[in-house]
Each structure stands twice: as structure tokens, then as C-alpha cells.
VOPAGU-2260 file (C-alpha; in pm, 1 decimal, decimal comma):
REM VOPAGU-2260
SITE   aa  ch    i         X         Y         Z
SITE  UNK   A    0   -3054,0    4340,0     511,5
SITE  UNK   A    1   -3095,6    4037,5     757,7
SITE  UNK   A    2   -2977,9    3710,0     612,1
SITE  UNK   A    3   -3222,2    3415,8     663,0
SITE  UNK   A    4   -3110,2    3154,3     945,0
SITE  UNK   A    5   -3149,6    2813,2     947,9
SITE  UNK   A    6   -3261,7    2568,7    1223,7
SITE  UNK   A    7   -3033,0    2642,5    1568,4
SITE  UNK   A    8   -2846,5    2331,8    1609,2
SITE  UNK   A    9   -2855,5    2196,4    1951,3
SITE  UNK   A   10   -2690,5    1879,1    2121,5
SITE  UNK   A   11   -2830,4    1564,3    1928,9
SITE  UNK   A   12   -2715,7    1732,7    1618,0
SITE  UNK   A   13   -2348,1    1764,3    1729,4
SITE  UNK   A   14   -2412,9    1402,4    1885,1
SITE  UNK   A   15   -2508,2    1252,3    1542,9
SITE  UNK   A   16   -2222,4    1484,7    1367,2
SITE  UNK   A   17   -1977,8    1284,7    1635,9
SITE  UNK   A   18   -2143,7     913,8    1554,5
SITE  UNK   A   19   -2089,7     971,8    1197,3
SITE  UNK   A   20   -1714,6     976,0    1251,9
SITE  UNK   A   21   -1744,3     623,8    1381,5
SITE  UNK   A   22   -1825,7     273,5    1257,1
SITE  UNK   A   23   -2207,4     177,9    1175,8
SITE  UNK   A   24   -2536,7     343,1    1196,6
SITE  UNK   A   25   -2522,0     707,6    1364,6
SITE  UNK   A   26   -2824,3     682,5    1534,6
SITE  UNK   A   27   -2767,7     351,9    1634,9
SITE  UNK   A   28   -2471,8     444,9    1811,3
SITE  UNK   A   29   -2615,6     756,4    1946,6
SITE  UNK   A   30   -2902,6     501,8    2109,9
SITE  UNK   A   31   -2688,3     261,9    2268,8
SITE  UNK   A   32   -2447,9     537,4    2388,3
SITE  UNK   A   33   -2798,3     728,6    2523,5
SITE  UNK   A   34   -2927,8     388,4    2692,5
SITE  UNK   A   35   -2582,8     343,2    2879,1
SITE  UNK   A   36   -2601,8     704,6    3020,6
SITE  UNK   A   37   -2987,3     670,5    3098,1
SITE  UNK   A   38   -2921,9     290,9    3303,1
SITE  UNK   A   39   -2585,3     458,4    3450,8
SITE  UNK   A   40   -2786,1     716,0    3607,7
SITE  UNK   A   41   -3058,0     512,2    3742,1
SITE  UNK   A   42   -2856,8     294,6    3889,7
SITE  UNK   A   43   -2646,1     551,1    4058,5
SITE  UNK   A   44   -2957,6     827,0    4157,4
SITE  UNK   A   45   -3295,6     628,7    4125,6
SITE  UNK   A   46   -3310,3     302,9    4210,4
SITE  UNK   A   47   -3500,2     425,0    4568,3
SITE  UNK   A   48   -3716,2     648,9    4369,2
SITE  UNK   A   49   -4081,5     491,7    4378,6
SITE  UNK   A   50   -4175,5     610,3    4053,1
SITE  UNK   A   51   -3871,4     464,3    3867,4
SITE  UNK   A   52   -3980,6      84,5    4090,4
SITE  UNK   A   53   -4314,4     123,6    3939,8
SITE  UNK   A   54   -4239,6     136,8    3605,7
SITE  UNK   A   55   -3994,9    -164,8    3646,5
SITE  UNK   A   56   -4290,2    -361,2    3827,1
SITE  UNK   A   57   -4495,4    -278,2    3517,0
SITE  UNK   A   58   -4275,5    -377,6    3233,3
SITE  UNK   A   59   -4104,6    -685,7    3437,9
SITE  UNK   A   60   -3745,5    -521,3    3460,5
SITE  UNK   A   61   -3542,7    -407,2    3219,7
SITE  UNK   A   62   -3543,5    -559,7    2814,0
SITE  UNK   A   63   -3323,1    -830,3    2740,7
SITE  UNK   A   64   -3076,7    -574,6    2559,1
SITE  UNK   A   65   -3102,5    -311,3    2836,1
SITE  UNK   A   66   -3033,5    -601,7    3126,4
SITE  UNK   A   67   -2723,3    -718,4    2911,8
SITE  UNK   A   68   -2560,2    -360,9    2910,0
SITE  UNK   A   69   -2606,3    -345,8    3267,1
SITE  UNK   A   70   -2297,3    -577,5    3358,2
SITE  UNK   A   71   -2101,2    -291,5    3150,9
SITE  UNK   A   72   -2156,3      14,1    3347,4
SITE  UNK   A   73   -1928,1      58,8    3648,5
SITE  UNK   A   74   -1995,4      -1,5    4009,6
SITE  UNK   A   75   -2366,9    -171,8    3861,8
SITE  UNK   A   76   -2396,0    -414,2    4156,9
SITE  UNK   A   77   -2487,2    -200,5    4448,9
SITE  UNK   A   78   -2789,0     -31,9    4257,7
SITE  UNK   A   79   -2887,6    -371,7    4047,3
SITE  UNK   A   80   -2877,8    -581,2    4361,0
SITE  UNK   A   81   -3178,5    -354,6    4501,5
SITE  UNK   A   82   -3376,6    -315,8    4168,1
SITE  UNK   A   83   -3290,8    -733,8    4161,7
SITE  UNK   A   84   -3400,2    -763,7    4466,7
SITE  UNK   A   85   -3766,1    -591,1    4461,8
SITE  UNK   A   86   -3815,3    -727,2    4131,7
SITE  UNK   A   87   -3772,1   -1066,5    4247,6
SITE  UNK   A   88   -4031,0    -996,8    4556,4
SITE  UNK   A   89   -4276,5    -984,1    4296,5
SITE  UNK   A   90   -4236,7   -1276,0    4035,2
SITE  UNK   A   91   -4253,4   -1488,8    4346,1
SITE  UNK   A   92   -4558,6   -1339,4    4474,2
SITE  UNK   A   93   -4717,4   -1360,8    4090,5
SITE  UNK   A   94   -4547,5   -1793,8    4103,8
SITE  UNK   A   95   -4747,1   -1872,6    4396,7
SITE  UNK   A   96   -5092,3   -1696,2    4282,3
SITE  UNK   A   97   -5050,6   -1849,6    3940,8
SITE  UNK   A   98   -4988,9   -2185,8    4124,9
SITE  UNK   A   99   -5282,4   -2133,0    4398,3
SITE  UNK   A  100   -5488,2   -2044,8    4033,5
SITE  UNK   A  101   -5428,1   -2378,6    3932,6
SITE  UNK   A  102   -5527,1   -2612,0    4164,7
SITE  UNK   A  103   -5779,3   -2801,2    4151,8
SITE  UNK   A  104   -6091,8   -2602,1    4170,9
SITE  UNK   A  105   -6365,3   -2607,2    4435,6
SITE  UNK   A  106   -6718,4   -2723,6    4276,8
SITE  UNK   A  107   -6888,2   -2423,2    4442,9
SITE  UNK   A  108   -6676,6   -2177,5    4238,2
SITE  UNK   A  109   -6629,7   -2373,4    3945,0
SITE  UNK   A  110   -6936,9   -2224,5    3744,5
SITE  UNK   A  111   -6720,1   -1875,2    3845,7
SITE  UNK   A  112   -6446,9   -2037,4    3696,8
SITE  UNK   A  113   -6619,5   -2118,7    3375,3
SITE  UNK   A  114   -6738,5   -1750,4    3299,2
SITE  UNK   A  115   -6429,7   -1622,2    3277,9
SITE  UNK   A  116   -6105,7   -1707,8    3058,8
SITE  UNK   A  117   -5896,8   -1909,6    3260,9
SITE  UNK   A  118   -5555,2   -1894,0    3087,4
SITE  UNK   A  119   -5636,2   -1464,0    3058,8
SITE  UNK   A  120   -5652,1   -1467,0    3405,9
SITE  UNK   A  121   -5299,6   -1677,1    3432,6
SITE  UNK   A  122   -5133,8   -1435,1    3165,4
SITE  UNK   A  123   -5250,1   -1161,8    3389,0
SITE  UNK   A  124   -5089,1   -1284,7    3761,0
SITE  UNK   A  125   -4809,2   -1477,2    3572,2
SITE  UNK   A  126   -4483,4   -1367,5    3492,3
SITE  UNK   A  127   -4393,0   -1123,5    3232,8
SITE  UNK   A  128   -4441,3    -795,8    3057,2
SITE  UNK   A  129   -4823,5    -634,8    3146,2
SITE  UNK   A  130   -4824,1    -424,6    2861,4
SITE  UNK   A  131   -4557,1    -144,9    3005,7
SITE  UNK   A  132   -4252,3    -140,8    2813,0
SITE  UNK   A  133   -3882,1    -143,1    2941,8
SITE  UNK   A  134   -3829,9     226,7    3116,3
SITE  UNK   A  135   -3452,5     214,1    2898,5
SITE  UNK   A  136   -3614,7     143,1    2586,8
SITE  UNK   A  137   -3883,3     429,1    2635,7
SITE  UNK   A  138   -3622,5     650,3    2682,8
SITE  UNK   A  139   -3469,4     549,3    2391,9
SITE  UNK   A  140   -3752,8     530,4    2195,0
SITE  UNK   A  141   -3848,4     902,9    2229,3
SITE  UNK   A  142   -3455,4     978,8    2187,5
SITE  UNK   A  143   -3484,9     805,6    1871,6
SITE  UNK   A  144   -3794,5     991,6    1788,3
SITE  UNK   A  145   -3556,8    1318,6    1827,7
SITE  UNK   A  146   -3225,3    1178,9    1648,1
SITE  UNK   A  147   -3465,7    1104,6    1326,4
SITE  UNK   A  148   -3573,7    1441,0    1357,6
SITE  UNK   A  149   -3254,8    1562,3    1304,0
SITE  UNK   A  150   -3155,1    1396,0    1024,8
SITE  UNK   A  151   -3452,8    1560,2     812,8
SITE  UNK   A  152   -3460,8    1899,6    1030,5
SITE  UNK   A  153   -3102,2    1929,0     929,6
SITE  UNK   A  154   -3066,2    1732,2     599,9
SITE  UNK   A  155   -2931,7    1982,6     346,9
SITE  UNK   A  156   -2677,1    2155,0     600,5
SITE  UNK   A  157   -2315,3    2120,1     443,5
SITE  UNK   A  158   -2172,7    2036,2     761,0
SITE  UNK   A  159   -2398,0    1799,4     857,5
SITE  UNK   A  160   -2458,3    1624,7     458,4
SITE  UNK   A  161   -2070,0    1597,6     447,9
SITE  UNK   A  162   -2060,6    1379,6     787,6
SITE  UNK   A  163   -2332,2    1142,5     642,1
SITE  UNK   A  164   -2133,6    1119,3     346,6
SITE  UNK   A  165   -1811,0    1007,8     559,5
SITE  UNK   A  166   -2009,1     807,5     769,2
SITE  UNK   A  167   -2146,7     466,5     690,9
SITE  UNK   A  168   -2507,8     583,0     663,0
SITE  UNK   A  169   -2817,3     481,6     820,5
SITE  UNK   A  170   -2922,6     151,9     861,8
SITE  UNK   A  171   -3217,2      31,1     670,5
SITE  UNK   A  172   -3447,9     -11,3     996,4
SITE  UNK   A  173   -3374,7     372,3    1093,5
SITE  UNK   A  174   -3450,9     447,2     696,9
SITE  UNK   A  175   -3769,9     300,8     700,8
SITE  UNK   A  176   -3907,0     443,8    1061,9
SITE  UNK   A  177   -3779,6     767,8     861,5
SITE  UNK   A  178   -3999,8     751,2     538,9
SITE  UNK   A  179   -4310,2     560,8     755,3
SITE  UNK   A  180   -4296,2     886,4     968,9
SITE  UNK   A  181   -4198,7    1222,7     794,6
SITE  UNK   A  182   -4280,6    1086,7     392,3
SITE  UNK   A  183   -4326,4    1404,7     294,3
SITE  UNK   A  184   -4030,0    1638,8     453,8
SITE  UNK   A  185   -3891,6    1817,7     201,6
SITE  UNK   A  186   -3541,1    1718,9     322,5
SITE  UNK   A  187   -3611,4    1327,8     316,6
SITE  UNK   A  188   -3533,5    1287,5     -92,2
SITE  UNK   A  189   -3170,2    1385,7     -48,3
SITE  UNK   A  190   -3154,1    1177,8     311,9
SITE  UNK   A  191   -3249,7     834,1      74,7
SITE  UNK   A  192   -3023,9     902,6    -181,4
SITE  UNK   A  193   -2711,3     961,9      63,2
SITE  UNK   A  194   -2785,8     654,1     227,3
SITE  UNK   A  195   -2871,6     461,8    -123,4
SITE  UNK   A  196   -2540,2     599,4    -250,2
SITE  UNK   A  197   -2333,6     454,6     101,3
SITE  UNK   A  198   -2536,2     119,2     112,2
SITE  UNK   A  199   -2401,4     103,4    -267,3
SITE  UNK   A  200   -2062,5     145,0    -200,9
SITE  UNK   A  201   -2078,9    -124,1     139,8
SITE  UNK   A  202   -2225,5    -331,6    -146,8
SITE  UNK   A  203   -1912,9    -309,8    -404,5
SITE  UNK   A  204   -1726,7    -341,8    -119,8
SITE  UNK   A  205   -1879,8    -705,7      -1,6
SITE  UNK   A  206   -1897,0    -854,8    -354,3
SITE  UNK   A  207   -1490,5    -758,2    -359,7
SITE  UNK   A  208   -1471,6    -942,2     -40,6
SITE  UNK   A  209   -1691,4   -1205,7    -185,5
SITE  UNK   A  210   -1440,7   -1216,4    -511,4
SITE  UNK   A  211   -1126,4   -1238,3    -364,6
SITE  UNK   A  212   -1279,7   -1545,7    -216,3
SITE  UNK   A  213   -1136,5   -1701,3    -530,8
SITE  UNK   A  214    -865,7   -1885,8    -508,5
SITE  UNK   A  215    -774,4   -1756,9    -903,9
SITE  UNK   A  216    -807,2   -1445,3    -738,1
SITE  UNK   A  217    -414,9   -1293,6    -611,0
SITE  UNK   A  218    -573,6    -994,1    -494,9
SITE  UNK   A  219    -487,8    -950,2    -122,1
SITE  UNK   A  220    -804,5    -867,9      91,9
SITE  UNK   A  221    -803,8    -534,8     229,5
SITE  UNK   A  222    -928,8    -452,2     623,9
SITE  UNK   A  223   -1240,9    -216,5     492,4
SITE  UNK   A  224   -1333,3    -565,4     284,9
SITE  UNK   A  225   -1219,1    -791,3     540,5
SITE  UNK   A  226   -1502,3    -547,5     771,3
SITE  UNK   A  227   -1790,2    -515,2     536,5
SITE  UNK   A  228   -1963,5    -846,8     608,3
SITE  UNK   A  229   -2036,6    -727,6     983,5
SITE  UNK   A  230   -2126,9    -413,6     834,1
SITE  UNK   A  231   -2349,6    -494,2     607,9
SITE  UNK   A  232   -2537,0    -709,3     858,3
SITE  UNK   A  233   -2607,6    -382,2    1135,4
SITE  UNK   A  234   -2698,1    -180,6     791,2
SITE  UNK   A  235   -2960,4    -461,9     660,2
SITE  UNK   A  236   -3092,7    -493,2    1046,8
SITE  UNK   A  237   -2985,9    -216,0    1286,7
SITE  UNK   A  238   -2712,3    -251,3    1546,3
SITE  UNK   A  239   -2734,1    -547,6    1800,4
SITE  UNK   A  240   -3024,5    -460,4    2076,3
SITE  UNK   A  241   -3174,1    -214,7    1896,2
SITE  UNK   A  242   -3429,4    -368,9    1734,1
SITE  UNK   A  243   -3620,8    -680,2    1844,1
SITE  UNK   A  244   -3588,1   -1047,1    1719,3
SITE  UNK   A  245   -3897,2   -1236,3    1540,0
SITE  UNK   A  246   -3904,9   -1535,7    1778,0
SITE  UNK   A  247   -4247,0   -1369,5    2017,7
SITE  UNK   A  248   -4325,3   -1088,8    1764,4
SITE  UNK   A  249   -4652,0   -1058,3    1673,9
SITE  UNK   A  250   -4550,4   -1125,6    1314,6
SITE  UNK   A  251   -4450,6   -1519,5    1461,3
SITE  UNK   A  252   -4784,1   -1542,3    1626,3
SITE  UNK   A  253   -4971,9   -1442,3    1316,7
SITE  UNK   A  254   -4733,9   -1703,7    1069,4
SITE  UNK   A  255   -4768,9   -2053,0    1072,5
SITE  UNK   A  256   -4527,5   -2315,4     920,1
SITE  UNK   A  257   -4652,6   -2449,2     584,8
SITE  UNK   A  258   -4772,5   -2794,4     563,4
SITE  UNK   A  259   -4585,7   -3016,7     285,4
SITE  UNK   A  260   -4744,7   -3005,8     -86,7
SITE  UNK   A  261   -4648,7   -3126,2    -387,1
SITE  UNK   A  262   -4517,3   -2786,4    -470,6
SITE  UNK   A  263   -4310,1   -2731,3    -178,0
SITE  UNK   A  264   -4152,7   -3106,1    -250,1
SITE  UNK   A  265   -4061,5   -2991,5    -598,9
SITE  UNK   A  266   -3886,1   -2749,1    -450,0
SITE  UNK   A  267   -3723,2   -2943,1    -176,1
SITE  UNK   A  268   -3581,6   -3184,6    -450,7
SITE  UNK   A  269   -3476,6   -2876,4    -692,7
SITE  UNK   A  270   -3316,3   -2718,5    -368,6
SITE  UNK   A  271   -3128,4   -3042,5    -295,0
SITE  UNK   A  272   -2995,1   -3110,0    -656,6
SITE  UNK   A  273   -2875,3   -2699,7    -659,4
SITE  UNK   A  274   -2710,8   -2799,9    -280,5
SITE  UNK   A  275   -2575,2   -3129,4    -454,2
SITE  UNK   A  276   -2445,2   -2917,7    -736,4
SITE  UNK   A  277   -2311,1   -2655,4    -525,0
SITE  UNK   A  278   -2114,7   -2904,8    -305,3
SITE  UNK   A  279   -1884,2   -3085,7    -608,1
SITE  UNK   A  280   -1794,6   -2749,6    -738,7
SITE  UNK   A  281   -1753,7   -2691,4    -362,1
SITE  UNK   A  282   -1542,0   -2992,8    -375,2
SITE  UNK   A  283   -1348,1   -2932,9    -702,7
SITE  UNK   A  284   -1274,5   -2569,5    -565,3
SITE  UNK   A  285   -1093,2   -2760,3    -250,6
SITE  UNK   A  286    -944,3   -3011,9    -417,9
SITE  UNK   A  287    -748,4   -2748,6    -672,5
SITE  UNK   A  288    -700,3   -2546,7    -327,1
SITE  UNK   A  289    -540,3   -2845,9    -195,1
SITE  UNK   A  290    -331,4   -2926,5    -479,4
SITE  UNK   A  291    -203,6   -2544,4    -481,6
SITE  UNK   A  292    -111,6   -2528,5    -124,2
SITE  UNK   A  293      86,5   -2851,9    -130,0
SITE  UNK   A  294     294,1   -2693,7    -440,9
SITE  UNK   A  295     362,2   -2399,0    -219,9
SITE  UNK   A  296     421,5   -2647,1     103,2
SITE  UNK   A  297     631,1   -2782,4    -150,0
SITE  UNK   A  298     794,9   -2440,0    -303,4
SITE  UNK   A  299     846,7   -2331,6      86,2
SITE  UNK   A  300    1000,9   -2697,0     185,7
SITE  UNK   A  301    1254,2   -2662,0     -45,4
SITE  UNK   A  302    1360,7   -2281,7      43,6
SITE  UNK   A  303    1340,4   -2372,9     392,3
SITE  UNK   A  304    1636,0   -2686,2     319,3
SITE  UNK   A  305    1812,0   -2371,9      88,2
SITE  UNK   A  306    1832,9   -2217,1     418,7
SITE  UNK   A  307    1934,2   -2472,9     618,9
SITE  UNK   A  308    2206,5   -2527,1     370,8
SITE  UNK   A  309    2281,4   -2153,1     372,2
SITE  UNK   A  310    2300,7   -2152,9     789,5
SITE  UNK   A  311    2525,3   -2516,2     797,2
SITE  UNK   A  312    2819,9   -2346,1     544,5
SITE  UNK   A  313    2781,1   -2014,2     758,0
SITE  UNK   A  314    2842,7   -2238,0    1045,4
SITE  UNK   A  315    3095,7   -2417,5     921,2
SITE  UNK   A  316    3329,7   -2080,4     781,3
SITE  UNK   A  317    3264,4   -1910,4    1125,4
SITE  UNK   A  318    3454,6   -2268,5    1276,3
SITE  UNK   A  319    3707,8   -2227,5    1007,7
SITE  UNK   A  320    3737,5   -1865,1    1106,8
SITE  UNK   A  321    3730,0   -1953,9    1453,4
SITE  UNK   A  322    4029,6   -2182,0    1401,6
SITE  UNK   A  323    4210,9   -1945,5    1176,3
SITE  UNK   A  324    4217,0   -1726,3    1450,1
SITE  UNK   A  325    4357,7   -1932,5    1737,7
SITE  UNK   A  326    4645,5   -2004,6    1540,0
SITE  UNK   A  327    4662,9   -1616,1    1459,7
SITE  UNK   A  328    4640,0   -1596,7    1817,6
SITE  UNK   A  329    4897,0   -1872,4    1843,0
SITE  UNK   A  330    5140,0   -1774,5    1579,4
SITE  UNK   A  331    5126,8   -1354,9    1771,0
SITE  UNK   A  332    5203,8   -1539,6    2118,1
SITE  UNK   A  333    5529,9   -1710,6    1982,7
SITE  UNK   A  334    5626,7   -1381,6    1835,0
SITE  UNK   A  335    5555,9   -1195,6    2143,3
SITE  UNK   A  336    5777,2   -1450,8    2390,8
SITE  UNK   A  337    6071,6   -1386,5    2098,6
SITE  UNK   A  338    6088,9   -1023,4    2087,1
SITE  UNK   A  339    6109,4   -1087,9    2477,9
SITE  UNK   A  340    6398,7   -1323,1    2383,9
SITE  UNK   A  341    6568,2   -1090,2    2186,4
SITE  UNK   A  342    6533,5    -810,7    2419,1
SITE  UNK   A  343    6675,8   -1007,2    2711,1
SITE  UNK   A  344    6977,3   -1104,4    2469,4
SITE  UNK   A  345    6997,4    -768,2    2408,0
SITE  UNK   A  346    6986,0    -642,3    2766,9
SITE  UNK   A  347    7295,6    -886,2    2865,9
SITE  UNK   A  348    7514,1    -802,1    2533,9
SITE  UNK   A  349    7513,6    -440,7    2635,8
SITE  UNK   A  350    7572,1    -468,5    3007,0
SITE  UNK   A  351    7893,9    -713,3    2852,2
SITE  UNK   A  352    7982,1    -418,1    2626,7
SITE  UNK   A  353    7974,7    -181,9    2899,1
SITE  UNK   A  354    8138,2    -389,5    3138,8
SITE  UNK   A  355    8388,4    -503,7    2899,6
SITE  UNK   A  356    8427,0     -69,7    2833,7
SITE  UNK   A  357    8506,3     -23,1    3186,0
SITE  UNK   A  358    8758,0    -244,7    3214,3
SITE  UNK   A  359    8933,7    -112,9    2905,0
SITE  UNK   A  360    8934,1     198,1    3015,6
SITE  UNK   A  361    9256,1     191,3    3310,1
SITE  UNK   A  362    9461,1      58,8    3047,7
SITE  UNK   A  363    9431,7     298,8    2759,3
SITE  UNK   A  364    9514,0     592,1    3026,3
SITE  UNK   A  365    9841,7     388,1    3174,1
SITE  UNK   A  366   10010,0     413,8    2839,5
């Protein structure tokens, strides 16, 4: 009987398997990894190709994020240096008609002028995006598209469920594009609660940080706490690049700054009596810091003269050693030159014996 099969896995899932095993979001990683290959290979193959110029020309070059990982990829400046240079053909052909726009008008053509929307006209020639986005990030987008597929295609595989659990999970961005997408895959309940079940964890793990802040605290901080701040910040908004800023979002546009009320004041002055608050127990916290560390300064001044002590007598029986052993030295010399002594002595009493034989020896045969 034939056994059912699940989904063929195919290269993004071993990709996001591999980005698991590493620090941050998975699909973050895989996307910035992606956006390097996709700008490597356009510099190296396309830059001539006049597709690949149009789309720059439409979007105004590459993103901010894209144009910073440029400097990154090897031998960039041949290929950038052309792309630069067409691109910059352009913004000053776009300058000069937005300056030749706004001069001052001729009277013939200013009732022209007044039926149509002069500054839509200037945000037309001028510089800047036309609507196209950056080629890099369309590329990523649609790999995105596919690495968020995977997660729910394959969500429930052991292999694949046991590298999310090792891995750091999602970020919440990536979460979100997941459940404003696919809400109803059957695989997507399990996804949230691996990544709620991480995201709790990173959270224990920055309030330990956050504890051991403490100076009661003896605790030593350990590197996964010492790491969890940064982490925390590319779960809570994605990894650098990958997702935009707020400053010229069309959520800034649409938000104005509040004018001052009564209400906001009240606030203002509760906010600065919590700040005032928060700074003397700031202060008290420093000032008991202060008085610990000069009792260790203290504690470590006097070990420190201990061991100066220590090294001075060490010094002082290594002279006394020193000396001992030149007169050792001394006292072996003398000894040596009078066993030389003695063995001369020696040497002359016997040739006197022998000598003093000899001549013996004539007389003791004669009688």
C-alpha cells in the first residue's frame, strides 16, 4: 500500500533549515543573504543589459539598504561606476528641467501654467523614485513571498519544526506579513505558537539581563544575556534594511504632531515628576555604587601593598641567597687551591722518598 508523501522540499526550505542554525530571524537572513547574491550578479553580468538600466532609471537606483550592501560585495567598483555613471546622466538632466520649470514664467503661457498643478509637474521631472521600486528589493520581495511560503507549506515537518525550535524564531514583522497573508493555513496555529514560545524565552532572557543590572545582584551576566538586547530589537522590528523606517512613510504623511492642551501638559508635568523621581533613585543607586567600588578599590589597594610586601621579602631572600652562595662559591675555591696544595706536597715527599730509596739502596748490598 503506497504511503502518503508530503510536500517535496526544494532549495528555500534547506536555505531556511540553514538560517535557523544562525543568529536572528531566518528569513531575514535568508533575504539579505538573497539580496547580496542578486546585486553580486548584476554587477558582475548586467549592468550593460538595457532592461536591468531601465528599471534603475525608473526606481532612481538602488534603495538606501541595497546601495549600502553594495560597498560589501567584491570587485563592486567596475560595475557600480557604470550603473553610477548613467544614473547620474539622468538626475542632471531631471536638475536642469526642474530648474528651467521654475523660472519665471512667460505671460503668454502663464494661463497654461495655471491649469495644471505646478508642484505635480516638479515631483514628476524632479529627482526621486517615479513609482518603480528598487530592482533588489523586488527581488527580494517575491523571495520573501516564497520563504513565508515555506514556513506554512512545511510547518508541521519534524525536521523542519525542530530547526525553528533551535532557532531564534521569526521576527514579529515576518509574523505579521504571515497571518495578514495565509490566516487561514492550517499549518499557521502551530507556526504562532513556536514563535510565541521563542519570543518568550528572548523575553526571560532580557528581564535577567535587565536584573542583573542590580548592583544587589552577584549574579555574573552570561553572553546569551549580555546578546538579547540586540536581539530582541531585530525580533520586535526585522533585521536592519529589511524593513523601511517611518520618517517618508505614508503613515508620517498622514500623522501630524499634536498641538499642546491642557491634557497633554498634565502629562508633561506627571512625566517630569516620574523623570525627577526616577533620577534620585537613579542617583541613590550611584551613590551606593560608588561607595561599594571604593570599598573594593579599597579591599584591592590593600592586597595589592600585601603583594608588594610579598615580592620585596622574595627579593630580599633571593639577595641573601645570592650572597650565601658566593661565599659557597668562595669557601669551594679555597678548598679547591688546598687539595692542590696538598697534592703538590705530596708529589715532592714521594719523589724525596724515592730518591732518598735509591740512594739507600748501594749501601745495603755492600755489606
Amino acid at each position: 500500500m503506497r504511503t502518503a508523501r508530503g510536500p517535496s522540499k526544494f532549495w528555500g526550505y534547506f536555505r531556511l533549515v540553514d538560517a535557523c542554525a544562525q543568529p536572528g530571524c531566518a528569513v531575514c537572513r535568508c533575504l539579505r543573504e538573497d539580496s547580496a547574491r542578486y546585486l553580486d550578479g548584476l554587477l558582475y553580468e548586467h549592468v550593460n543589459d538595457p532592461g536591468t538600466r531601465a528599471r534603475l532609471h525608473a526606481s532612481g537606483g538602488f534603495c538606501r539598504w541595497h546601495a549600502a550592501m553594495v560597498p560589501a560585495i567584491r570587485d563592486a567598483g567596475f560595475g557600480t561606476s557604470i550603473l553610477a555613471e548613467d544614473l547620474l546622466r539622468g538626475v542632471v538632466a531631471q536638475a536642469r528641467r526642474a530648474a528651467a520649470r521654475l523660472e519665471p514664467e512667460r505671460p503668454r503661457r502663464a494661463w497654461l501654467r495655471r491649469l495644471l498643478d505646478r508642484r505635480s509637474v516638479l515631483e514628476r521631472t524632479w529627482l526621486g523614485r517615479h513609482g518603480a521600486i528598487c530592482p533588489a528589493c523586488a527581488f527580494a520581495r517575491a523571495a520573501e513571498s516564497r520563504y513565508l511560503a515555506v514556513v506554512l507549506q512545511f510547518g508541521g515537518d519534524s525536521e523542519f519544526d525542530r530547526a525553528l525550535e533551535r532557532s531564534d524564531g521569526l521576527c514579529v514583522p515576518h509574523v505579521v506579513r504571515l497571518v495578514a497573508t495565509e490566516p487561514r493555513a492550517p499549518t499557521l496555529p502551530a507556526v504562532l505558537q513556536r514563535c510565541a514560545a521563542r519570543w518568550e524565552r528572548l523575553r526571560n532572557t532580557v528581564e535577567a539581563f535587565a536584573d542583573k543590572h542590580d548592583y544587589r545582584k552577584r549574579e555574573p551576566i552570561t553572553g546569551e544575556e549580555a546578546l538579547s538586547w540586540r536581539l530582541a530589537l531585530e525580533v520586535l522590528a526585522g533585521a536592519p534594511g529589511v524593513f523601511g523606517n517611518d520618517l517618508h512613510g505614508p503613515a508620517a504623511r498622514r500623522t501630524e504632531a499634536p498641538l499642546p492642551s491642557e491634557p497633554v501638559a498634565a502629562e508633561t508635568a506627571r512625566s517630569d515628576a516620574d523623570d525627577g523621581e526616577a533620577l534620585r533613585f537613579e542617583k541613590e543607586r550611584l551613590e551606593r555604587r560608588l561607595t561599594e567600588l571604593t570599598a573594593q578599590l579599597g579591599d584591592a589597594s590593600s592586597r595589592a601593598a600585601a603583594l608588594h610586601y610579598r615580592l620585596w621579602a622574595t627579593l630580599e631572600d633571593r639577595r641573601v641567597l645570592e650572597l650565601n652562595l658566593a661565599g659557597e662559591r668562595a669557601a669551594a675555591g679555597m678548598w679547591e687551591r688546598t687539595a692542590a696544595d696538598l697534592r703538590t706536597q705530596n708529589e715532592a715527599l714521594r719523589r724525596e722518598y724515592e730518591a732518598l730509596r735509591d740512594a739507600a739502596a748501594p749501601r745495603v748490598a755492600g755489606r
